[in-house]
Structure formats: C-alpha cells, structure tokens
N, C-alpha and C positions, 0 to 999 in steps of 0.2 A: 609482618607475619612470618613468622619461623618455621621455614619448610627444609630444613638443610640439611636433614639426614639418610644414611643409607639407608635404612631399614635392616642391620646388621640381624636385630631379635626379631624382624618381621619377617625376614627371610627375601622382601623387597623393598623399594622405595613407596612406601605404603601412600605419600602424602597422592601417589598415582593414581590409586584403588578407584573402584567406581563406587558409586551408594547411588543405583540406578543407572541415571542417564549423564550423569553428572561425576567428577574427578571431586576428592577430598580434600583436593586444596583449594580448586574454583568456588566447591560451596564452603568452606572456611572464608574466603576471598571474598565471596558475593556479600557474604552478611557482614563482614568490615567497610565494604563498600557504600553500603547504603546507609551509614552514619559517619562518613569522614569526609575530610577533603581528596586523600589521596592512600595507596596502600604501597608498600615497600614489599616487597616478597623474597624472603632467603631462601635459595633453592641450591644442590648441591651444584660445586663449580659447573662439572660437564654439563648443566642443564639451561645454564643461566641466558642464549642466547636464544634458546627454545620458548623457555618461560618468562622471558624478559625482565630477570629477576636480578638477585646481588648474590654473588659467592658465601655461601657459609663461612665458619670459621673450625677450629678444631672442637670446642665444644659450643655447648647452647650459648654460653655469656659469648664467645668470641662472636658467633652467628648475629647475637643481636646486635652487638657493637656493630659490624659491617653492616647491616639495615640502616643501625641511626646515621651513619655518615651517607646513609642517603636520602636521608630525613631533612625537608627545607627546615635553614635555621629557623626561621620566622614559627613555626610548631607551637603552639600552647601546650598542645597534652598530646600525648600519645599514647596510643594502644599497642600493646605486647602481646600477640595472640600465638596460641601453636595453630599449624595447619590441621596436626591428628585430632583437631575438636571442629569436626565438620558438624556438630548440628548448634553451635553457640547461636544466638537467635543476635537478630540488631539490637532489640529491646535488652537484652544483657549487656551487650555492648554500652548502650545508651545509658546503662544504668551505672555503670563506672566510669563514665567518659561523666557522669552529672555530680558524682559523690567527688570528684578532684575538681571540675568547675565551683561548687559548694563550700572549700576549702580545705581539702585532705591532700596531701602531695603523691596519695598515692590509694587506690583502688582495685578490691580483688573480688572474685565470685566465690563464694564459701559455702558448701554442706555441711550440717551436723556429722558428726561419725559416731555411729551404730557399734559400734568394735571397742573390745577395751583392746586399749593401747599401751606396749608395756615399751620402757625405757629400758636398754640394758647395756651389759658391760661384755663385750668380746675376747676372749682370752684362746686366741686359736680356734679349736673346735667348740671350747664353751663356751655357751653364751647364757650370762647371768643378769635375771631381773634386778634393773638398781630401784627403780618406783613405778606405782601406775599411777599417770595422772589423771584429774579428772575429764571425763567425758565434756564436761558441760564448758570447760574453756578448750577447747577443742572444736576446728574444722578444716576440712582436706580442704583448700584450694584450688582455682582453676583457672583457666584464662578465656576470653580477658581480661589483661590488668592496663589499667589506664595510669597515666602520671606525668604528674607537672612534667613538662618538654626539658627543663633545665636541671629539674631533679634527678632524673634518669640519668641525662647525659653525664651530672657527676657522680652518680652512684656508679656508672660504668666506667672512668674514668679510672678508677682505682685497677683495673683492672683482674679485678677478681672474678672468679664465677662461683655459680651457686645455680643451686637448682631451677631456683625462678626469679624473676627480674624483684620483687619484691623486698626477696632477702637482703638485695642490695643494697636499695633503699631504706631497709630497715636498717643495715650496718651504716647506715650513713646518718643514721638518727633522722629520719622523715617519717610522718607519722602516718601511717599506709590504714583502711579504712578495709572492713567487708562489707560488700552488700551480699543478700540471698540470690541463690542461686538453684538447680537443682541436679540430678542425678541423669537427667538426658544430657548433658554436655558435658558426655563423655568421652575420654581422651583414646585413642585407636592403639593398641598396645600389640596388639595379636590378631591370631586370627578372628578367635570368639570375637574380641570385638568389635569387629568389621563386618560378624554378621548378626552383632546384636545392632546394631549403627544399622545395618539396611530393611532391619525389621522394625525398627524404632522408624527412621525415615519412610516408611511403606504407612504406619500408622497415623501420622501426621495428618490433619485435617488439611 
C-alpha cells in the first residue's frame, strides 16, 4: 500500500487525516487486510518506525519498488493500492485479486467518464486540441490493481515510472484487464475531498 507522500498539495500528510474515528491509511489498510496474506505499507521515511512501514522512494514507481522488496518471494499476485482511497471496499479488492487468478496478468477498478475528453498539443501557453476520443473506450482508473507477483516485479524492473503500476505492465506487453468499479473510491486529493470522504463514510450502512 502506497502511503509515501508529503502531502506537498494537501498542505499535510493526508494519508494521517481522520474519516471519523479512524486514520486514512488504517481504513485503506483494513480493507487490504481482510483479503491478503499480508500488507507492505510505504510511508514517508521519518514515519516508517512509527507506522512500521518501508521508506518511500522519490516518486510513486520508486515508493512501490521499495514495498515489493518487501514483498515474500513466494507472492502470487499482489495488490498495488493507494493509501488516499480509504473507502476501496475488500469486495473490490477481491474483485481484481480474482480477474488475475482467472488469467489476466493484470487487474484495475475502472469508471465510465461522463467528460469529453480532449487530446492536445502544448506549445507554451497554447494549448491546442489535436482529437477527441471517444467516450465509450474510455475509463478513469483506480486502485486496487492486482498482478501476477512476477509480472510486476518485471514491469518495475525497468525501472521507469509512470503514473500507475498498470502502465508498467502495459509497457511490458501484459495484458492488464478492468473490472467495475464506482465513483465512492475515491482518491483524497484536497481538502473537498476529505470532506466528501467523511460525508460519504458517515452515510455508509
């Protein structure tokens, strides 16, 4: 689980924050917990003796890399979660950790996207539409993403980063799968969403 950030745009180490009674990275943590053998947690360096966790890295791909080295070899699939998505349910979890069991090397949570979305070209201040693609092969991703244990490991091996563990494996030629997902597991970016997260979590049955 990728908790290794400052919160440089949050203004704190948000993965801290409360949603109730509870820290945004324990309920990130709880719900990986009750569908794995075991959970890795990236937390920034000064915290790691606190949280009992692994040192981040300079970006997300470094952050993860340092988790997987602490990941038992022995691993079949593993799950790539952020900490800022405190309300991912286990049943999500379950639901990618079963699409790479099934035969996919690789497994993500995916929403429709409602937005036309334009493609464009940056030339300094302008910025020019080059296409819009369609809606309907189009979906924002989330995490978790589940994947072959060996897959990962070589997609990260390259040493690249990229936004999300996925790309990686997609640059590696593995064939990464969506399962549904929805619009409550979402990702903690600001303030707003820290207080849509504890009105969202207040509503929960």
């Amino acid at each position: 689980m990728v908790g290794g950030g400052t919160g440089e745009r949050f203004g704190s180490a948000k993965q801290y924050e409360r949603i109730g009674d509870a820290r945004i990275i324990d309920m990130a943590r709880a719900a990986a917990e009750a569908c794995s053998d075991g959970v890795v947690v990236v937390v920034p360096a000064d915290d790691v003796e606190r949280e009992h966790g692994v040192a981040g890295g300079q970006t997300r791909s470094a952050s993860v890399r340092n988790g997987l080295a602490a990941v038992p070899p022995d691993a079949d699939i593993i799950c790539v979660h952020d900490a800022a998505r405190p309300l991912a349910t286990s049943d999500l979890f379950r639901s990618v950790i079963d699409a790479v069991a099934d035969g996919a090397d690789g497994a993500v949570p995916g929403v429709p996207v409602t937005d036309t979305i334009k493609i464009v070209d940056r030339d300094g201040p302008i910025v020019t539409v080059r296409s819009t693609p369609e809606r309907e092969s189009l979906v924002a991703v989330q995490t978790p993403q589940a994947f072959r244990a060996a897959t990962l490991r070589a997609a990260h091996a390259s040493g690249q980063d990229a936004t999300d563990d996925a790309a990686l494996v997609e640059l590696a030629g593995g064939r990464v799968v969506v399962v549904p997902s929805d619009a409550t597991n979402r990702k903690i970016t600001d303030r707003d969403d820290l207080e849509w997260a504890r009105r969202a979590a207040r509503a929960r049955p």
